[in-house]
N, C-alpha and C positions, 0 to 999 in steps of 0.2 A: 845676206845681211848677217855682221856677226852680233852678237847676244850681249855686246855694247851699244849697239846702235838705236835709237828709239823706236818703236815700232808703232808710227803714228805716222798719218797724211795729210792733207789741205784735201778742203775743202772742193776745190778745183777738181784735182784727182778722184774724188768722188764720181760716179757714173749717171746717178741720178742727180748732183750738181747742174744749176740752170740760173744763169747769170741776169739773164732777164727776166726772171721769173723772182727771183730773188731780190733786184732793185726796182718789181710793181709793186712785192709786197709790202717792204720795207716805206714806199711811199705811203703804199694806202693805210698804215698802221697810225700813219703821222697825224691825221686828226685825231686820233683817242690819247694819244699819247700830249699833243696838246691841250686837249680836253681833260685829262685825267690827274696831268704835275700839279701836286698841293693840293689834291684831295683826299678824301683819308677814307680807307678801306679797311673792315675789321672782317679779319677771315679766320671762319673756326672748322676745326675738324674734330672727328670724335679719334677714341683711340685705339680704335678699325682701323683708321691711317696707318699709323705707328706702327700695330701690330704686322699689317701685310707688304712694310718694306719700305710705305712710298715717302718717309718721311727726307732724304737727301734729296729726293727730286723737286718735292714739293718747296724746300729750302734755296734750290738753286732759280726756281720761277720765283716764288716771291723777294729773293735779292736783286733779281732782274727788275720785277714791278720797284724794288727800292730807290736802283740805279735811277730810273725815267721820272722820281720826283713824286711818286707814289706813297702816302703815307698809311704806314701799316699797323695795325690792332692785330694780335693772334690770341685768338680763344683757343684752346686745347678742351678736349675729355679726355675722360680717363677708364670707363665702364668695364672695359673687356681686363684692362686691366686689374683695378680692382675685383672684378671677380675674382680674376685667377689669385689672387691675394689672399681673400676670403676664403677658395679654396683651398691652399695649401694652408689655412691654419684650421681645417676643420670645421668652418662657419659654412657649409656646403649649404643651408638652408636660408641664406643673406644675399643671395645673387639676386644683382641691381637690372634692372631692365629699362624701359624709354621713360624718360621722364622724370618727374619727383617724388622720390619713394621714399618710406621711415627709412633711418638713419638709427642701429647703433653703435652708442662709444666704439664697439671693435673694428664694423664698417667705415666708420671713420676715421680712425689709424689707418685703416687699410687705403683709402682715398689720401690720407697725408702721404702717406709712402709713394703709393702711384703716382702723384702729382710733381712728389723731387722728381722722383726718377726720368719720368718725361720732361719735366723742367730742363732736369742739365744735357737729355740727347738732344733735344734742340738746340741749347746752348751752342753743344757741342757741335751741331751740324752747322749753325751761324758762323763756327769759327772757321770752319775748313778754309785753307786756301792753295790746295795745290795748283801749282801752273799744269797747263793744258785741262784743267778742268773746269766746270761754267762756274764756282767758287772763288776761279784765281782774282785776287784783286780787288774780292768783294772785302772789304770790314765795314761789320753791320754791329752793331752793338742790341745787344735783347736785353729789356731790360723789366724785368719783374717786383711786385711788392704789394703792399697792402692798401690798392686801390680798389676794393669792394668792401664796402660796408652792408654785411647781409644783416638779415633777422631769422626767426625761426618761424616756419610753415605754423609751425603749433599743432593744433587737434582737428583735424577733418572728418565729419562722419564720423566722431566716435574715435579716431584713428590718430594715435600719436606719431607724426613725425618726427619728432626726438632731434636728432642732430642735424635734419636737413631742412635746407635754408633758401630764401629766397631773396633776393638782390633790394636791397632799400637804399643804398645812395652809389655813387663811383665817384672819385676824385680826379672829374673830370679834367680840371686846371694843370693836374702834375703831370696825366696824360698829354692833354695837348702840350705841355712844353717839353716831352719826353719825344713826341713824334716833330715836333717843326724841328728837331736840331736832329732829324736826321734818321731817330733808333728808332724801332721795332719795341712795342707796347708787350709783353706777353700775359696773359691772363690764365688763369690754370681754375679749374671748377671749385674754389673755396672763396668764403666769405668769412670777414671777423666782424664780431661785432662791438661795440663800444665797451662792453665789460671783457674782451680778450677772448671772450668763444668764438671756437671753430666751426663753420657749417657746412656742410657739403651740398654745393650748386650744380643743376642742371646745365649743359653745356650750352644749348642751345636759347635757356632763357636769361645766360648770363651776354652769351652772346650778343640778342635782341638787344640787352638794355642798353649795353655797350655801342652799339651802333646809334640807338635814340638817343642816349645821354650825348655820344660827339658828334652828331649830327652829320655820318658819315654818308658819302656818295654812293658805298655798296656796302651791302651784307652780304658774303658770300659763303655758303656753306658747303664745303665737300663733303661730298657723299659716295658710299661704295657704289653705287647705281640707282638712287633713288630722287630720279627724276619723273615731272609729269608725261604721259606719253597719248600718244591719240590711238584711232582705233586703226590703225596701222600698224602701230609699234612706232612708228618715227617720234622723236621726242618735240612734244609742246614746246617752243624755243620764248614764247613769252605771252604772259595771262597777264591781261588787266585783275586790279585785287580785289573786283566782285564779283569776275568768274573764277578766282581761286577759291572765294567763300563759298560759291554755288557746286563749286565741286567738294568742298571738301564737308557741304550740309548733305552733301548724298550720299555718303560714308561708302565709298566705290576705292579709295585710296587704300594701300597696304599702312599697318602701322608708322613705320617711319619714316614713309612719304608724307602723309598726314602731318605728322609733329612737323618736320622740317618746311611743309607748304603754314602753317598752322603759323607757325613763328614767320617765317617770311612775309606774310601774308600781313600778320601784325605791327612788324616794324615799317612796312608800308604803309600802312597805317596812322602809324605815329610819326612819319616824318622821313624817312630813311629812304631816297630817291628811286633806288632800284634794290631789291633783293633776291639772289639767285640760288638754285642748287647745282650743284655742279659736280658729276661722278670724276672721284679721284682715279679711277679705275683708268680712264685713258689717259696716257701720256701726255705732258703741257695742256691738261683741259681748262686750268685755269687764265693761262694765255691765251686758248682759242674762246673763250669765253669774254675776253677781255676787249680781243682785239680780233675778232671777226665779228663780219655782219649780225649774220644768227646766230653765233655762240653754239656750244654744244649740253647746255644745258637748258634750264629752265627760267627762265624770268619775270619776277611781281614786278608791276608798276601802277602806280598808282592808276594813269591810262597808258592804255598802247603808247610806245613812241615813235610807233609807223607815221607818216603824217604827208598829208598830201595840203603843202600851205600857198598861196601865192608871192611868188619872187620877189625880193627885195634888191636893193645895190649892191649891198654884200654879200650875194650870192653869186654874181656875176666871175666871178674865179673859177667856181666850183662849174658852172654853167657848162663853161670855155673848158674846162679841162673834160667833158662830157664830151663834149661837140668836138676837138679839134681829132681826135682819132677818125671820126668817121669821114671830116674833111680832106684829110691827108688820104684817104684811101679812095674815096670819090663818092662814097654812099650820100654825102652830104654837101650842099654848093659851098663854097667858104663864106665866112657871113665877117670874123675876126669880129675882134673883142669890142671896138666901137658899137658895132651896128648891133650886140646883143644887147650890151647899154643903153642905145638908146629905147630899146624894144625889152628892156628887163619887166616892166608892168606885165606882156603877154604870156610872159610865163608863169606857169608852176611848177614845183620840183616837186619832188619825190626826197623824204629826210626821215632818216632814222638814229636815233640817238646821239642825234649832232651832227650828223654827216651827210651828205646830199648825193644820193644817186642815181637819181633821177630825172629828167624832167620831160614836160610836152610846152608846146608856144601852140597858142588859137588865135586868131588875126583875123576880124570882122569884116565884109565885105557889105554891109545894110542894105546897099543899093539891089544885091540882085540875089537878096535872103540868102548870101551862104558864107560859110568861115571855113578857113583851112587850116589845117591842122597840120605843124612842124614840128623838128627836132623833138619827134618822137622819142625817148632816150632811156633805156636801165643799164646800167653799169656792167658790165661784161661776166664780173665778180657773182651778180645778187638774178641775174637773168633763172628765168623757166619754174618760177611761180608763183606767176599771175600778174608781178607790176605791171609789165605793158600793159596788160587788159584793164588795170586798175588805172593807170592813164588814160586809156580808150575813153572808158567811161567819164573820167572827169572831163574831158574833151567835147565830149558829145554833151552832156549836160551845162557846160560853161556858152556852148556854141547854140543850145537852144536858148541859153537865158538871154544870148543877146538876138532873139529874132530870127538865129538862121534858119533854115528849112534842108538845107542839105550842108553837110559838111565833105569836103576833097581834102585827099593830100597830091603830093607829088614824089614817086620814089623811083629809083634804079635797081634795088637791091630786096627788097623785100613786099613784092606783088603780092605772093601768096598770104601774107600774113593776114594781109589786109583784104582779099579774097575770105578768107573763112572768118571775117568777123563783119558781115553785109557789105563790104563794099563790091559796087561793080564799078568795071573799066569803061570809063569815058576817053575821049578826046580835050585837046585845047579849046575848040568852041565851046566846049561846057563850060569851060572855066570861065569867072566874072571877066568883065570885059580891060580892067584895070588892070588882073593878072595874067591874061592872054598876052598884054600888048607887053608884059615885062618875059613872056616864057622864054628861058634859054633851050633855042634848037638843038644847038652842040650837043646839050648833054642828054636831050632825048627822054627825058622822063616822062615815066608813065602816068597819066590820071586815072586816081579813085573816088568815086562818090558814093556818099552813102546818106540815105533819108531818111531823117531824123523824126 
């Protein structure tokens, strides 16, 4: 190759390229992205971001969330940097920590300067547009100003905080007409107040207000790694927001997990749908937070949004696209999309955060106490912990309410499962007498029963 020629490939050419892999994902993203155009999401980071690089990255994902009809809030901070501000003029004794702290005059120059400064690299990273880069194409317009009306903390404890401030109105209205045409809100940690002073705001409770004032879909916060985690290490992927309170009364949290659960936990509270933490640290985490199942963060809800509901018609899509993979392969007899409709009342699904991946059908037998239990189903994607089981149960509990005494299924493909969760093997004479006289020989399936 000579040292004219690009030195760039396709996609294709790539090794670990996977074509079908590629157009399941790109499916299964299709409900969030339906779900999510012309909703408004204010995402803030501190400025830990900034400092350790990830700010072009971060800029190329949220122009993506732009593209897809996503409307965007950015809160910034500025901390690390302001310190170092403080520092190199000698105020070594002024260094800002989590939270709302005094504020003086110097401090707050040094927070005015931090805040350009960050203001226009972002700017600057909105405007990139080179070809072959995930930038090409994007024009986003950011657009920043004096939408926060702060006030001053005043005297706590004795304690003047001086020039820092806390969030008393937003102008809501200029906002919303600054994101439905398209641009990117940006918000920087200052407030003014009605006589022209300057205060310096906390990132994360300008953030809060910002998301309750527009009544946004998510509050997302990146974070270097300060997610909840279990005693595993694996990360909590979602707390209802009175076991965030319950954890965070037990004072078990590191400092800026705390604030960041603290504030989430709050705007949940006051209205704001879902609010997450999300470690900036990995690559696209706020795409994969966005648009997978569990996310790789952390997420408040007001409740879980796991939900085991019963089917309605307009589930029937979602049913059918469950079921036809297993049909095409033979684990499942073909039933096609009529015969689920007419039988959509026996189901329930399995849904999470709009999307259904799930389901079990239970089909009453009165005459000879017993129900069978079909189209057992978890998505391929969200399999190995615990839905089936959590089906199981709803199964076995829906098939006692209607009387039965034993519940069967009939399978090809997965004997064992259903071996180590009490069933034994029967025969077709077991089976009701209604469902004997329809068993397909052909296909030879096995009987399970199990006694309820």
């Amino acid at each position: 190759m000579s040292s004219e020629e690009t030195d760039t490939y396709s996609a294709q050419d790539a090794p670990e390229f996977a074509p079908a892999q590629f157009v399941r994902w790109f499916r299964e993203v299709a409900p969030y992205v339906h779900d999510f155009r012309g909703k408004t999401f204010v995402v803030a980071f501190g400025g830990e971001l900034i400092q350790d690089g990830g700010l072009e990255d971060l800029v190329a994902d949220l122009s993506l969330l732009s593209a897809l009809g996503i409307k965007l809030v950015l809160v910034h901070g500025s901390r690390p940097q302001v310190n170092e501000q403080l520092r190199l003029k000698g105020y070594v004794n002024q260094q800002f920590g989590r939270g709302t702290e005094p504020t003086s005059p110097e401090a707050l120059e040094c927070a005015k300067e931090a805040a350009g400064e960050i203001r226009l690299d972002i700017e600057a990273a909105f405007s990139q547009g080179l070809p072959n880069t995930p930038m090409s194409h994007a024009k986003i317009r950011v657009i920043s100003g004096n939408f926060v009306t702060a006030r001053p903390v005043g005297v706590i404890d004795g304690v003047d905080y001086r020039r820092a401030g806390t969030v008393r109105k937003l102008d809501v209205d200029a906002m919303h007409s600054i994101i439905s045409q398209g641009a990117i809100v940006l918000l920087s940690p200052l407030g003014f107040s009605p006589t022209g002073e300057a205060f310096n705001l906390a990132m994360e409770d300008l953030a809060t207000n910002a998301a309750v004032a527009l009544r946004a879909e998510k509050l997302i916060f990146l974070t270097q790694n300060r997610t909840v985690t279990e005693t595993d290490g694996s990360v909590d992927t979602e707390l209802a927001r009175n076991d965030a309170d319950e954890l965070l009364a037990q004072n078990v949290l590191d400092e800026d997990t705390a604030a960041f659960l603290g504030h989430a936990s709050l705007a949940v509270k006051r209205g704001v749908a879902r609010a997450h933490l999300v470690p900036y640290t990995l690559d696209g985490s706020i795409l994969l937070e966005i648009f997978t199942h569990d996310g790789v963060g952390t997420m408040v809800v007001e409740d879980t949004l796991e939900d085991l509901r019963p089917a309605v018609a307009d589930d029937v899509g979602a049913i059918v696209q469950l079921i036809e993979p297993l049909e095409t392969d033979g684990t499942l007899v073909p039933r096609g999309r009529a015969v689920i409709e007419r039988d959509v009342e026996k189901f329930t699904v399995l849904e999470h955060d709009g999307v259904i991946y799930g389901c079990v059908s239970v089909i009453p037998y009165p005459k000879d106490g017993m129900a069978e239990m079909a189209c057992l189903i978890v998505h391929p994607e969200w399999q190995g912990v615990g839905d089936g089981e959590k089906l199981l149960r709803h199964a076995e509990a829906s098939a006692r309410a209607m009387g039965a005494r034993r519940l069967f299924v009939l399978t090809t493909r997965t004997s064992h499962w259903f071996l180590k969760r009490g069933f034994v093997q029967g025969g077709v004479s077991d089976l009701p007498h209604e469902k004997a006289a329809h068993y397909n020989r052909s296909r030879n399936s096995l009987v399970f029963i199990k006694r309820l």
